[in-house]
Chimera marker file (.cmm) of the C-alpha trace (Angstrom):
<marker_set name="trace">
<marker id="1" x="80.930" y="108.459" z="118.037" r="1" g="1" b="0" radius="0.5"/>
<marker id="2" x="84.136" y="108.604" z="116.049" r="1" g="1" b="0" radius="0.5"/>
<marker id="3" x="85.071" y="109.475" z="112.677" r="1" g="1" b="0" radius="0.5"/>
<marker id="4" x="87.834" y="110.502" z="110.771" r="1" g="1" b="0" radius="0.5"/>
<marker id="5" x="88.601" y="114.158" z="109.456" r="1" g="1" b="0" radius="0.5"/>
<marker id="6" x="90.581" y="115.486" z="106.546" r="1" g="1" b="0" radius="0.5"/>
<marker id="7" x="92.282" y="118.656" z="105.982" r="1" g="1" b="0" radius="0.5"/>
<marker id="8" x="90.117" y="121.082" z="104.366" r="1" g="1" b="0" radius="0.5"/>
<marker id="9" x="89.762" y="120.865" z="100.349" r="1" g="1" b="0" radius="0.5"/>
<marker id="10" x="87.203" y="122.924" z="98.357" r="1" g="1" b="0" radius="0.5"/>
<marker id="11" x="85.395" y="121.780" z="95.057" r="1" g="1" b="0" radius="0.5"/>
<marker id="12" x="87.705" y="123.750" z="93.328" r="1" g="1" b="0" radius="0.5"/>
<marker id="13" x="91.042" y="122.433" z="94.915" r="1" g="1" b="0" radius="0.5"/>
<marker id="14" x="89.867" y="119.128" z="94.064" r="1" g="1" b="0" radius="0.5"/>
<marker id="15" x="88.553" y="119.736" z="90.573" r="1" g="1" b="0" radius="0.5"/>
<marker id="16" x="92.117" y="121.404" z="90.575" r="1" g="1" b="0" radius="0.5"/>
<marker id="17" x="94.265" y="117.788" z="91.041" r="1" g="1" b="0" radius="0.5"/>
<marker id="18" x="92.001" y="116.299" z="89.062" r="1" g="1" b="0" radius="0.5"/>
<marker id="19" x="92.418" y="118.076" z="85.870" r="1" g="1" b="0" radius="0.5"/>
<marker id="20" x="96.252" y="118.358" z="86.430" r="1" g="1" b="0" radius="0.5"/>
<marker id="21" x="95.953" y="114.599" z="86.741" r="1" g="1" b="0" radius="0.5"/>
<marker id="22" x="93.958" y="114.673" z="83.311" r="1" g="1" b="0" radius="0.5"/>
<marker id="23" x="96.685" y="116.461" z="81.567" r="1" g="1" b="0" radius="0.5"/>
<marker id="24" x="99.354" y="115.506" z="82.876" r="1" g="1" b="0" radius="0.5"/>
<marker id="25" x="97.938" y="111.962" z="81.428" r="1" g="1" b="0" radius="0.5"/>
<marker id="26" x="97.260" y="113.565" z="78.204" r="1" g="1" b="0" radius="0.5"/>
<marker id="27" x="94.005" y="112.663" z="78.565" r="1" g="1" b="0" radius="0.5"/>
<marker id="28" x="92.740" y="116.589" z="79.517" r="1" g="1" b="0" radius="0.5"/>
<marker id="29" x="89.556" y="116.589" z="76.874" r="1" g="1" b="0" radius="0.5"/>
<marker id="30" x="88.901" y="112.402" z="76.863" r="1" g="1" b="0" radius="0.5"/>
<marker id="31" x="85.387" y="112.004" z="77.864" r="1" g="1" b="0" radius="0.5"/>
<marker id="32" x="85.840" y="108.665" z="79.061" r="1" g="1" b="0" radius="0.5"/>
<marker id="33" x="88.907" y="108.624" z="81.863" r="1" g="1" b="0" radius="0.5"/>
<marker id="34" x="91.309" y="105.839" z="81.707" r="1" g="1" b="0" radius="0.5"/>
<marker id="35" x="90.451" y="104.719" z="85.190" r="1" g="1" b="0" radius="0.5"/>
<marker id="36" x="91.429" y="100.950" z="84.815" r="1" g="1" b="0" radius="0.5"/>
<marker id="37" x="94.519" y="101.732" z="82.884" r="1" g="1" b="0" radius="0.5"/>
<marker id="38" x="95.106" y="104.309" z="85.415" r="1" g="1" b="0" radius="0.5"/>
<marker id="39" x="94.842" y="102.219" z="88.415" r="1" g="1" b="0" radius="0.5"/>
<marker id="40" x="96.633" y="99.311" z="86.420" r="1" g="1" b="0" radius="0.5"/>
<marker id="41" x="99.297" y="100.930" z="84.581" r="1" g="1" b="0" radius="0.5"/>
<marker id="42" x="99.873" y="104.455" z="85.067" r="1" g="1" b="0" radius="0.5"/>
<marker id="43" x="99.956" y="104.448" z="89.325" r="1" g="1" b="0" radius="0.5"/>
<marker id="44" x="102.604" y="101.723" z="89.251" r="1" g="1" b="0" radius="0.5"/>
<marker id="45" x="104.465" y="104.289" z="87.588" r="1" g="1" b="0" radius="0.5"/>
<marker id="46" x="103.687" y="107.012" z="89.211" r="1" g="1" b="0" radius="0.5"/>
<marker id="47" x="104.202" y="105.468" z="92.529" r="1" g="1" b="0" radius="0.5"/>
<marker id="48" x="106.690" y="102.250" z="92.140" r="1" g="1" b="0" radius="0.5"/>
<marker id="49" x="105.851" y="100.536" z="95.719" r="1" g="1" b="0" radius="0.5"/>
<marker id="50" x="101.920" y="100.944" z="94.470" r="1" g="1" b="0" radius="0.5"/>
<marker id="51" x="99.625" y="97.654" z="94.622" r="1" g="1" b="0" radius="0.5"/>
<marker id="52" x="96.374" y="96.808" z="94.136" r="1" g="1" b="0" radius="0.5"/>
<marker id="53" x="94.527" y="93.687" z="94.492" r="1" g="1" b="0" radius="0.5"/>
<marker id="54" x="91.267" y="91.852" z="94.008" r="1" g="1" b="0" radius="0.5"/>
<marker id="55" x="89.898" y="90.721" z="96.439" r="1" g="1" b="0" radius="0.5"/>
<marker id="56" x="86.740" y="88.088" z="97.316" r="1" g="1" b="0" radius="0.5"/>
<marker id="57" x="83.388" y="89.276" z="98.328" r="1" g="1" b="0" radius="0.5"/>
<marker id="58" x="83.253" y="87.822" z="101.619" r="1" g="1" b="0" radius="0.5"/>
<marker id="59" x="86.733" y="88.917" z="102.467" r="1" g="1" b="0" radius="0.5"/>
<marker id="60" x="85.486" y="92.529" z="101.631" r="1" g="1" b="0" radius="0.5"/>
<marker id="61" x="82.312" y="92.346" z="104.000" r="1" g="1" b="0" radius="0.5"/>
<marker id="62" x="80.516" y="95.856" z="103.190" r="1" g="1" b="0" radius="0.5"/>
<marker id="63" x="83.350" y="97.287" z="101.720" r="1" g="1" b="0" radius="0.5"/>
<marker id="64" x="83.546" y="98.058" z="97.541" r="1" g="1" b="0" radius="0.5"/>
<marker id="65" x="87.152" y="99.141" z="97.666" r="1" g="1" b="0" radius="0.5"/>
<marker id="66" x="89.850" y="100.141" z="100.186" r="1" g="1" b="0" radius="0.5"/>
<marker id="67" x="92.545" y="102.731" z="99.972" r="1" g="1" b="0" radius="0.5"/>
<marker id="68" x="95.537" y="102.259" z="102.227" r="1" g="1" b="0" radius="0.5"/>
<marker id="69" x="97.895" y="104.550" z="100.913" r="1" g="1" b="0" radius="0.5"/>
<marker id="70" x="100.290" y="104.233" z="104.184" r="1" g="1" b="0" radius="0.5"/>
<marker id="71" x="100.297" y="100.676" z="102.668" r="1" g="1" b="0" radius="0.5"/>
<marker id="72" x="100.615" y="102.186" z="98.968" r="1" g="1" b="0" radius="0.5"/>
<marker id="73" x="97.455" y="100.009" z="98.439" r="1" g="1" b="0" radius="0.5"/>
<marker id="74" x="94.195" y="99.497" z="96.963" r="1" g="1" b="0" radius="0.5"/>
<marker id="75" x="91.894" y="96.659" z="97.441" r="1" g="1" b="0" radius="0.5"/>
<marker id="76" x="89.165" y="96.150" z="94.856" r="1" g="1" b="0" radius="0.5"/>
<marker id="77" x="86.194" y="93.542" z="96.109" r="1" g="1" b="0" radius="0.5"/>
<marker id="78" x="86.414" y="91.528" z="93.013" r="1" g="1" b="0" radius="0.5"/>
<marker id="79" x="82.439" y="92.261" z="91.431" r="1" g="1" b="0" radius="0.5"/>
<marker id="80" x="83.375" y="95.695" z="91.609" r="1" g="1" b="0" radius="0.5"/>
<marker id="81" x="87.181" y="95.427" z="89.783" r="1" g="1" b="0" radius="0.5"/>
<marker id="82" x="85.404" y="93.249" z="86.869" r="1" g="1" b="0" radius="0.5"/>
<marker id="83" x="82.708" y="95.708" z="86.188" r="1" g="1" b="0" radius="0.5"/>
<marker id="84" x="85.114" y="98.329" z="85.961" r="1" g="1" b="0" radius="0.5"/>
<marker id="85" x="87.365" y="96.734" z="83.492" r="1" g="1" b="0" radius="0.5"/>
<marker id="86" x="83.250" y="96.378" z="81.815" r="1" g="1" b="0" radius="0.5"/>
<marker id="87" x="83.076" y="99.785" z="81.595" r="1" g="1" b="0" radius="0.5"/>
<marker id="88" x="80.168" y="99.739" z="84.248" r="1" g="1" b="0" radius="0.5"/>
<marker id="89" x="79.685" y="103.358" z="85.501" r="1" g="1" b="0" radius="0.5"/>
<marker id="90" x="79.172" y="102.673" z="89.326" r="1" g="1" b="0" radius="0.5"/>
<marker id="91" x="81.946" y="100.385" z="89.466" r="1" g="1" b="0" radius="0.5"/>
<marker id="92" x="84.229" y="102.844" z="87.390" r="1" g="1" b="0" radius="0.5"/>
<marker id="93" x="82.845" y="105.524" z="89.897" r="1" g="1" b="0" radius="0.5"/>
<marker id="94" x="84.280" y="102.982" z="92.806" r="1" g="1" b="0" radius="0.5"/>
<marker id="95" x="87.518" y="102.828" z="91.456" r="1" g="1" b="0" radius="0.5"/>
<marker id="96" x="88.081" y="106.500" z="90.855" r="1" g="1" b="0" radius="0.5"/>
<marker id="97" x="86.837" y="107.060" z="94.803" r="1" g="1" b="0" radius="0.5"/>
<marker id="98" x="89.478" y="104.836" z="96.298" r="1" g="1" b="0" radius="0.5"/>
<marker id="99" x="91.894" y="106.698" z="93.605" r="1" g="1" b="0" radius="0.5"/>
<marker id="100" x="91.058" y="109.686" z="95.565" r="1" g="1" b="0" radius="0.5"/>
<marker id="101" x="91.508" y="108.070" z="99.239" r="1" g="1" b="0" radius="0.5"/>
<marker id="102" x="94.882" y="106.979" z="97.549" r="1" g="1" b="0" radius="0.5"/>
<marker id="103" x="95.875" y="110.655" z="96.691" r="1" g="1" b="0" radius="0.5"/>
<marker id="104" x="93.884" y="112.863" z="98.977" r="1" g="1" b="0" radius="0.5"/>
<marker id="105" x="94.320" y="111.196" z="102.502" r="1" g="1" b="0" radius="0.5"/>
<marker id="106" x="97.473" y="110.073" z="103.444" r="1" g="1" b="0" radius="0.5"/>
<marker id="107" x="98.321" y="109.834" z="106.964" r="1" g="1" b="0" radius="0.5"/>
<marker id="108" x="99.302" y="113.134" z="107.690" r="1" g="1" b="0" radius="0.5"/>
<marker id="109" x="96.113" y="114.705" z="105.440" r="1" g="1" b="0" radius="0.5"/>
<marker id="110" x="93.923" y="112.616" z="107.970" r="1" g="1" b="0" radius="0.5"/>
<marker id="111" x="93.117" y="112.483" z="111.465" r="1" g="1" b="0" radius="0.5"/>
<marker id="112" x="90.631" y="110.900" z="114.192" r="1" g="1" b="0" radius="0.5"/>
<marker id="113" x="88.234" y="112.535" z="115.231" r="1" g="1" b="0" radius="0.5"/>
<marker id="114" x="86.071" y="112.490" z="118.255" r="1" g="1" b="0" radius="0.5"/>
<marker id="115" x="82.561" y="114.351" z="118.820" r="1" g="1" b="0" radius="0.5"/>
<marker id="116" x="79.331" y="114.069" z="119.797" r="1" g="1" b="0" radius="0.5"/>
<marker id="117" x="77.694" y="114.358" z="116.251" r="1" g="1" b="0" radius="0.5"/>
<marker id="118" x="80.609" y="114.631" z="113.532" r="1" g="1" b="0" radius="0.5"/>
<marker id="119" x="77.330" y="114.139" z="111.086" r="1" g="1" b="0" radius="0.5"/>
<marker id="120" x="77.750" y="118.120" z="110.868" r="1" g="1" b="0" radius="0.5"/>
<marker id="121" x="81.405" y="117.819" z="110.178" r="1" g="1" b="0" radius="0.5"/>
<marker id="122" x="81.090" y="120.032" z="107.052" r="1" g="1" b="0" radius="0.5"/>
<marker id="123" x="81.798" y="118.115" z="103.718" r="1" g="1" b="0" radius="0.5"/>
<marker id="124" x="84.860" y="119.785" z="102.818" r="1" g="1" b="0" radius="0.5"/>
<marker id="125" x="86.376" y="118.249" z="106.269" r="1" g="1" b="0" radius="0.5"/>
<marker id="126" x="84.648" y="114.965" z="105.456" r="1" g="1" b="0" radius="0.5"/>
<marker id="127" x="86.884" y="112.383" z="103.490" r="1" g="1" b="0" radius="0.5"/>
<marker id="128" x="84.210" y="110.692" z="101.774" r="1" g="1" b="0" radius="0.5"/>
<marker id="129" x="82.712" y="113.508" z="100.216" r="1" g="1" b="0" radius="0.5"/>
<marker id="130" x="86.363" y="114.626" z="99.087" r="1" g="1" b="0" radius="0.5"/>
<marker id="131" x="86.539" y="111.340" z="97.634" r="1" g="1" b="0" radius="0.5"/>
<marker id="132" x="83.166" y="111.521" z="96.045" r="1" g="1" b="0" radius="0.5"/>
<marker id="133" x="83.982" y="114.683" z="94.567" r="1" g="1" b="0" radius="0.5"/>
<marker id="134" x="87.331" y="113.455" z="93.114" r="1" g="1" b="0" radius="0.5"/>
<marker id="135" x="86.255" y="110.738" z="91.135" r="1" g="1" b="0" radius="0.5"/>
<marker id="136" x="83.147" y="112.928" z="89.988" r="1" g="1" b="0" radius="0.5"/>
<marker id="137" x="85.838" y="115.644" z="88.737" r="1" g="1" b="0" radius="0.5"/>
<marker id="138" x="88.127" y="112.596" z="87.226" r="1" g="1" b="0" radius="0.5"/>
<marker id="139" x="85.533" y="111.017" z="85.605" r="1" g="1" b="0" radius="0.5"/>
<marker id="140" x="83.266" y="113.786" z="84.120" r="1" g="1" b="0" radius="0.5"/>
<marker id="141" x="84.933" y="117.635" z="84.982" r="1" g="1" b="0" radius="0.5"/>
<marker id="142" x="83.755" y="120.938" z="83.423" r="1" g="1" b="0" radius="0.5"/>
<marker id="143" x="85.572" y="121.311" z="80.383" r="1" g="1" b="0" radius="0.5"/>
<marker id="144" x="84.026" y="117.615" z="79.004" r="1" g="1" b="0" radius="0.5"/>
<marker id="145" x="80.503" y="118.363" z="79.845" r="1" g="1" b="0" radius="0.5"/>
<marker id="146" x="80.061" y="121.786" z="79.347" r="1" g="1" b="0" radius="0.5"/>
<marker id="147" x="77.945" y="121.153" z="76.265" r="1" g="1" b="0" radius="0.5"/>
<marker id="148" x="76.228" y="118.021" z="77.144" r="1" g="1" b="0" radius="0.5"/>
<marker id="149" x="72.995" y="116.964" z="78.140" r="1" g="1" b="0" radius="0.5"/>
<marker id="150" x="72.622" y="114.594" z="81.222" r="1" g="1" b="0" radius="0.5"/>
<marker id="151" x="72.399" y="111.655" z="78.923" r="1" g="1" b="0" radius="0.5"/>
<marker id="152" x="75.058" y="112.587" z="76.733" r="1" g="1" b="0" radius="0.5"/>
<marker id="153" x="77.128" y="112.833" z="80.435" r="1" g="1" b="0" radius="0.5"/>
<marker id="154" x="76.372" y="108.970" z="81.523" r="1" g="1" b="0" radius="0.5"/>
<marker id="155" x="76.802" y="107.419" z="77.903" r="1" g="1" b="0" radius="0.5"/>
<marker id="156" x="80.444" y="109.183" z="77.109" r="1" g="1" b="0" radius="0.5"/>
<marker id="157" x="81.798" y="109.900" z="80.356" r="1" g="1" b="0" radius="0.5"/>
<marker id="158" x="80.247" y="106.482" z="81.355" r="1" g="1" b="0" radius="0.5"/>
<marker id="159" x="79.026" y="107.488" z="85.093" r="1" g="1" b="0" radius="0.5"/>
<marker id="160" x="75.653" y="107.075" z="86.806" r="1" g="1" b="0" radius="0.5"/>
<marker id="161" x="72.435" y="109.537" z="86.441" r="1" g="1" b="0" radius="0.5"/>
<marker id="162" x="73.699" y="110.893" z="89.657" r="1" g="1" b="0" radius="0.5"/>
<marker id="163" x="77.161" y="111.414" z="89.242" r="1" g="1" b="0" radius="0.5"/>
<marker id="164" x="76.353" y="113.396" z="85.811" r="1" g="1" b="0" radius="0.5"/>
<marker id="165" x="73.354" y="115.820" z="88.006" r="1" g="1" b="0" radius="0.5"/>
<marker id="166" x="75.500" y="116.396" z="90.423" r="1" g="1" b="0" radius="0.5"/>
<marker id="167" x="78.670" y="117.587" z="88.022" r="1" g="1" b="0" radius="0.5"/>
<marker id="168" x="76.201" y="119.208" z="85.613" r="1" g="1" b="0" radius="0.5"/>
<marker id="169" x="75.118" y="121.373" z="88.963" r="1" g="1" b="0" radius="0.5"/>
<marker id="170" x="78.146" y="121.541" z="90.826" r="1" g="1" b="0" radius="0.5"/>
<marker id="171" x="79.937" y="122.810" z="87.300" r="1" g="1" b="0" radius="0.5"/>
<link id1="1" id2="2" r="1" g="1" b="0" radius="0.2"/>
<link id1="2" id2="3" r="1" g="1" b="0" radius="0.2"/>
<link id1="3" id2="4" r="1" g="1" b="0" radius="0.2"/>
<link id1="4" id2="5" r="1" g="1" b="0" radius="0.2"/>
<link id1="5" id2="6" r="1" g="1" b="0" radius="0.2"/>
<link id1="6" id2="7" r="1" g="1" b="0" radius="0.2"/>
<link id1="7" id2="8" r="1" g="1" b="0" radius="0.2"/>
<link id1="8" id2="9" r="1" g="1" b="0" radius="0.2"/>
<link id1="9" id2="10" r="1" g="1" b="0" radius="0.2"/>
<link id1="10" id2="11" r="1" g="1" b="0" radius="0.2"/>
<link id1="11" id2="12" r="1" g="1" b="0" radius="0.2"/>
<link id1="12" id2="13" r="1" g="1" b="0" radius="0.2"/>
<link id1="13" id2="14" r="1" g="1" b="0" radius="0.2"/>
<link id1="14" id2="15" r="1" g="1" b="0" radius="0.2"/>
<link id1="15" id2="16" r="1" g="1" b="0" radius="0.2"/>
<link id1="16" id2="17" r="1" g="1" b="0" radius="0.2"/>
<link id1="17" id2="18" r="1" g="1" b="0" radius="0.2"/>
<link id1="18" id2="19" r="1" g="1" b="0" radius="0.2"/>
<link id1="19" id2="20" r="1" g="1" b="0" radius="0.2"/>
<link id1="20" id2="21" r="1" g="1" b="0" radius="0.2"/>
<link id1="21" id2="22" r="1" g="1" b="0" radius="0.2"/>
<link id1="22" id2="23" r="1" g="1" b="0" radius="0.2"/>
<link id1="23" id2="24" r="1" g="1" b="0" radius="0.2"/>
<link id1="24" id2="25" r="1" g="1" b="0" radius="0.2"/>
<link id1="25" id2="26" r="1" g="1" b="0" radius="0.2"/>
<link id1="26" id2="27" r="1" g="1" b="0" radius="0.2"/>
<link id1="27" id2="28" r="1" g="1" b="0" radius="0.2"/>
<link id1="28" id2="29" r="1" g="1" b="0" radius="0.2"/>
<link id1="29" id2="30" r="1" g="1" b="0" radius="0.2"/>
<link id1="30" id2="31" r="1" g="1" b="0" radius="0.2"/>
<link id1="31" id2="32" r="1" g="1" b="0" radius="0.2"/>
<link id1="32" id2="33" r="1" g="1" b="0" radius="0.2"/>
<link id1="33" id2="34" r="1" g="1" b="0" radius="0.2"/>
<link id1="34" id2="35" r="1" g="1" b="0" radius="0.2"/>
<link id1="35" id2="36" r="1" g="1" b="0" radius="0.2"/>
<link id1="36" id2="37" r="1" g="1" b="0" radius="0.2"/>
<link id1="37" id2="38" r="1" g="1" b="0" radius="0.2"/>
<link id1="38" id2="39" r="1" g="1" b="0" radius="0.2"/>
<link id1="39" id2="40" r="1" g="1" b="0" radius="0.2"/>
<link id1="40" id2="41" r="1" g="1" b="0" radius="0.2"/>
<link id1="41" id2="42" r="1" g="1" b="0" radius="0.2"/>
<link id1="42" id2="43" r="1" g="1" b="0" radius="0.2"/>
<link id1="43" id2="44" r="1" g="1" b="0" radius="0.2"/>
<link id1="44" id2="45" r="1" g="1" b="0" radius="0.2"/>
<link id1="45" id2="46" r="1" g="1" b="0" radius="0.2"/>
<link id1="46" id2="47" r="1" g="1" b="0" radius="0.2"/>
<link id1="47" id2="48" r="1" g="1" b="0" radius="0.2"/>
<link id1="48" id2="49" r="1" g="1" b="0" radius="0.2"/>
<link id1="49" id2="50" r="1" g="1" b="0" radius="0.2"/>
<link id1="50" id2="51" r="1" g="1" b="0" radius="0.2"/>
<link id1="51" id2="52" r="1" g="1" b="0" radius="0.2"/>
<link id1="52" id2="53" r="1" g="1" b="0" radius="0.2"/>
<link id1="53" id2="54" r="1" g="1" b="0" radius="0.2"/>
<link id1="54" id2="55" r="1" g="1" b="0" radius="0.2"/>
<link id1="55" id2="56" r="1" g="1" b="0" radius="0.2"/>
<link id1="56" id2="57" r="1" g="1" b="0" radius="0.2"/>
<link id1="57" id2="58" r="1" g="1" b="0" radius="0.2"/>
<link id1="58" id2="59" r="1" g="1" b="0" radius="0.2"/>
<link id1="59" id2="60" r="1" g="1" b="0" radius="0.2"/>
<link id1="60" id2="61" r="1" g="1" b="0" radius="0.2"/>
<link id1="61" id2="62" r="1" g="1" b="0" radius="0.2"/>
<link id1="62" id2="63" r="1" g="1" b="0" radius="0.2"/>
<link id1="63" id2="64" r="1" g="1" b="0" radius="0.2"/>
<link id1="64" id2="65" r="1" g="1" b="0" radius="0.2"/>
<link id1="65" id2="66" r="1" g="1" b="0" radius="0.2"/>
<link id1="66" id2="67" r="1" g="1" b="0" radius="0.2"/>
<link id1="67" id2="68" r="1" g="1" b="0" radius="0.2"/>
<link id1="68" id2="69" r="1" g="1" b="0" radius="0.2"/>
<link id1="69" id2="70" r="1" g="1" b="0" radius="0.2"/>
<link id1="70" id2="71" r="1" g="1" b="0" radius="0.2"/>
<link id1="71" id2="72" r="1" g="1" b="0" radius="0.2"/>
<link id1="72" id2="73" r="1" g="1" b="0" radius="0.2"/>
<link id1="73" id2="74" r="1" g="1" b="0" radius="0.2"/>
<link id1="74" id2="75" r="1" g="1" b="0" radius="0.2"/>
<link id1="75" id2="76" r="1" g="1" b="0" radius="0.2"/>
<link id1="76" id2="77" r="1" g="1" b="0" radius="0.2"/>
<link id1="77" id2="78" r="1" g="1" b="0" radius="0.2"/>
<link id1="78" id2="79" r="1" g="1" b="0" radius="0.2"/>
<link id1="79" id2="80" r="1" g="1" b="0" radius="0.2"/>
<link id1="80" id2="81" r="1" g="1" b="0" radius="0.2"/>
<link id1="81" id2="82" r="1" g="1" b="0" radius="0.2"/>
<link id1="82" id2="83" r="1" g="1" b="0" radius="0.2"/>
<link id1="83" id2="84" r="1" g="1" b="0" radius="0.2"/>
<link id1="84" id2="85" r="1" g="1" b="0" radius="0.2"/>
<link id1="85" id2="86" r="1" g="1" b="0" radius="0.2"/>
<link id1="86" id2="87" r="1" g="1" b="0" radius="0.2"/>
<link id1="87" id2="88" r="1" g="1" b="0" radius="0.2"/>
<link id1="88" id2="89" r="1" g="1" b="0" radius="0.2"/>
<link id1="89" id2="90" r="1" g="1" b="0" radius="0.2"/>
<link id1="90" id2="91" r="1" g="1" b="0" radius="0.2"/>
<link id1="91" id2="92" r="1" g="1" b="0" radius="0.2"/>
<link id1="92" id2="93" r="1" g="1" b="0" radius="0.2"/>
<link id1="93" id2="94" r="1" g="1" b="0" radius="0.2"/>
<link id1="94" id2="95" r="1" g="1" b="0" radius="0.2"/>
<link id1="95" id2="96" r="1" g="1" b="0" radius="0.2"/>
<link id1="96" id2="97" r="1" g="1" b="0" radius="0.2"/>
<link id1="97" id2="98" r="1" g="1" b="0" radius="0.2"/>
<link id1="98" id2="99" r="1" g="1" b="0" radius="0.2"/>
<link id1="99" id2="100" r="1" g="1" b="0" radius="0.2"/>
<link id1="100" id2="101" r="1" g="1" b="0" radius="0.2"/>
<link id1="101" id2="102" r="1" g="1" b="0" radius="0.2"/>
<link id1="102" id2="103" r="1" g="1" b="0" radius="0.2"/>
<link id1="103" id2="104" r="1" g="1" b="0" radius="0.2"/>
<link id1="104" id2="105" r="1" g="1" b="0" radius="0.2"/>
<link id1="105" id2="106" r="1" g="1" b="0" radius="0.2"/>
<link id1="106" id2="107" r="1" g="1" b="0" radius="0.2"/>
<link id1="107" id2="108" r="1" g="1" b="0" radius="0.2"/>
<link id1="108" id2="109" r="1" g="1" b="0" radius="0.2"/>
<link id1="109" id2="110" r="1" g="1" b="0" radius="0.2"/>
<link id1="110" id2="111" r="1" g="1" b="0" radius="0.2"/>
<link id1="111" id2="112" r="1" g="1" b="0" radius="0.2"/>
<link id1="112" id2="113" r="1" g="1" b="0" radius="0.2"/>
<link id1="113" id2="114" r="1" g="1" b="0" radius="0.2"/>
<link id1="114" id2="115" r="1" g="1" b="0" radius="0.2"/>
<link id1="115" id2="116" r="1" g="1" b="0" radius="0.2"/>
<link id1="116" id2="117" r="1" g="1" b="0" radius="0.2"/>
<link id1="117" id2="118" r="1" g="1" b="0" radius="0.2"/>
<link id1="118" id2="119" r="1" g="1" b="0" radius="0.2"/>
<link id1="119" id2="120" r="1" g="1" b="0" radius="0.2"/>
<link id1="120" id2="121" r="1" g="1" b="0" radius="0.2"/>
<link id1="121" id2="122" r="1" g="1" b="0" radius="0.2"/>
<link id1="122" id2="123" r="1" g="1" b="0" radius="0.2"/>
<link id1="123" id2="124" r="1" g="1" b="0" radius="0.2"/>
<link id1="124" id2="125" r="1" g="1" b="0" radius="0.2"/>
<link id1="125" id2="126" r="1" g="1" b="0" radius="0.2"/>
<link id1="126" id2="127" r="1" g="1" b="0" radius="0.2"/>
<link id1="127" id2="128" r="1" g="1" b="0" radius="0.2"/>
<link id1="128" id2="129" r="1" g="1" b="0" radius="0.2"/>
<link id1="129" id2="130" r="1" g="1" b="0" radius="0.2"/>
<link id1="130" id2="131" r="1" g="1" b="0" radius="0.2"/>
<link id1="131" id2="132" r="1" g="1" b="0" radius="0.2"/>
<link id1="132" id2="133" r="1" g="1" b="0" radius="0.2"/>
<link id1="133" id2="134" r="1" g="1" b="0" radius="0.2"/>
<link id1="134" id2="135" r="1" g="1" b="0" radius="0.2"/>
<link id1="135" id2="136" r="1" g="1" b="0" radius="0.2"/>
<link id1="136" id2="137" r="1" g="1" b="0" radius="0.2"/>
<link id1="137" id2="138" r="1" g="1" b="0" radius="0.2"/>
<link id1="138" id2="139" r="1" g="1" b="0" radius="0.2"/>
<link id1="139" id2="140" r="1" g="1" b="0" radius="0.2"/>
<link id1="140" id2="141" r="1" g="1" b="0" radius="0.2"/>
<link id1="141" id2="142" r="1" g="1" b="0" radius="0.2"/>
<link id1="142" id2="143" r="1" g="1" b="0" radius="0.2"/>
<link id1="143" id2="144" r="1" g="1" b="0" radius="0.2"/>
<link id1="144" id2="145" r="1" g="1" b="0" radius="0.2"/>
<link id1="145" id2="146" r="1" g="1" b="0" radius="0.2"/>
<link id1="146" id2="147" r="1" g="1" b="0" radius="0.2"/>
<link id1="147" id2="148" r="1" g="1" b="0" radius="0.2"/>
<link id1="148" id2="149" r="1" g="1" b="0" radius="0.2"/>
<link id1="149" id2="150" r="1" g="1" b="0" radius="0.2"/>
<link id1="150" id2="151" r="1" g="1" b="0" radius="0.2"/>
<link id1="151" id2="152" r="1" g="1" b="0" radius="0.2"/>
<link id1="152" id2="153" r="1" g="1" b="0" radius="0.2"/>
<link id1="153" id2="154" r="1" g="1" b="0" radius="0.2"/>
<link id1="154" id2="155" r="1" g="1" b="0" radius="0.2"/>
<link id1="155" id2="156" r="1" g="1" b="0" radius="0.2"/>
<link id1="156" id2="157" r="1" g="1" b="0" radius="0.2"/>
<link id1="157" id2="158" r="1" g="1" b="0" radius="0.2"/>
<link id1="158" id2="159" r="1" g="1" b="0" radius="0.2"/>
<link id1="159" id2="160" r="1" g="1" b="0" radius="0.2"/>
<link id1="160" id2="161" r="1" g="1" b="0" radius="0.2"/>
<link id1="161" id2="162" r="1" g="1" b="0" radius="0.2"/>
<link id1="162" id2="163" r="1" g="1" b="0" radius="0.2"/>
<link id1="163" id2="164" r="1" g="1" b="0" radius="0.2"/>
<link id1="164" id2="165" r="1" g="1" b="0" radius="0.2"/>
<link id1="165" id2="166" r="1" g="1" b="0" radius="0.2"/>
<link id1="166" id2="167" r="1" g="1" b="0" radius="0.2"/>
<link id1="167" id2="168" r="1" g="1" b="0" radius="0.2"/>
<link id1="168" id2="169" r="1" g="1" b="0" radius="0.2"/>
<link id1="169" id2="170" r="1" g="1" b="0" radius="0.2"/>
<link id1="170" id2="171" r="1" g="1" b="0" radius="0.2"/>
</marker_set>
């Protein structure tokens, strides 16, 4: 079996570059994060030889998005970049993860991996989860949710039912 690895980053380290990112954006206490202007307006910027692109289901196979960011790239299967700009949580979630790939795994924060069951890799080693945890942290951190009920979570922040249990018990 092989796999890849990333260098080690805690909850906290990632909750970190997320709220940096959040107010460095002036957008710190927003409940609901930019993410389409983001990827659309303010990563050009922040990186000039960034692209991303929409691309065709069936050129995408399984895949809802793709971060390249040896390429300075993100691909976007196109369902999933037109529910974002909808506002649809999952697909905003989506967009946010490969935001994190972008940011969290270049080359030299990533490496292959081979092992007999890298299922145990733990998750802070594990570049999905570090992913996962980014756009959770983007989309809904601590200091917008502190006061809000689960529902109150999803409808502002506009993520899923899961996203907002797992930030309202990982906060």
């Amino acid at each position: 079996m092989s796999s890849y690895v990333a260098q080690p980053l805690s909850r906290v380290k990632i909750r970190n570059l997320a709220l940096e990112m959040r107010d460095a954006l002036g957008v710190k206490d927003v409940k609901e994060f930019p993410v389409m202007q983001f990827l659309e307006h303010i990563l050009p910027q922040v990186d000039p030889e960034f692209v991303y692109d929409v691309m065709p289901i069936h050129e995408m196979g399984g895949h809802y998005g793709l971060a390249i960011p040896q390429d300075h790239t993100i691909l976007l299967r196109e369902d999933v970049y037109e529910n974002a700009v909808k506002g649809v949580p999952r697909d905003r979630f989506t967009v946010a993860h490969e935001i994190g790939h972008y940011f969290l795994h270049t080359p030299s924060r990533v490496a292959f991996a081979r092992g007999n069951d890298l299922r145990k890799v733990p998750a802070y080693l594990n570049p999905e989860w570090q992913a996962n945890t980014f756009a959770g942290e983007l989309l809904a951190p601590p200091n917008v949710i502190k006061d809000l009920s689960l529902f109150e979570i999803m409808s502002h922040c506009k993520v899923s039912r899961k996203v907002a249990e797992i930030q309202i018990r990982d906060c």
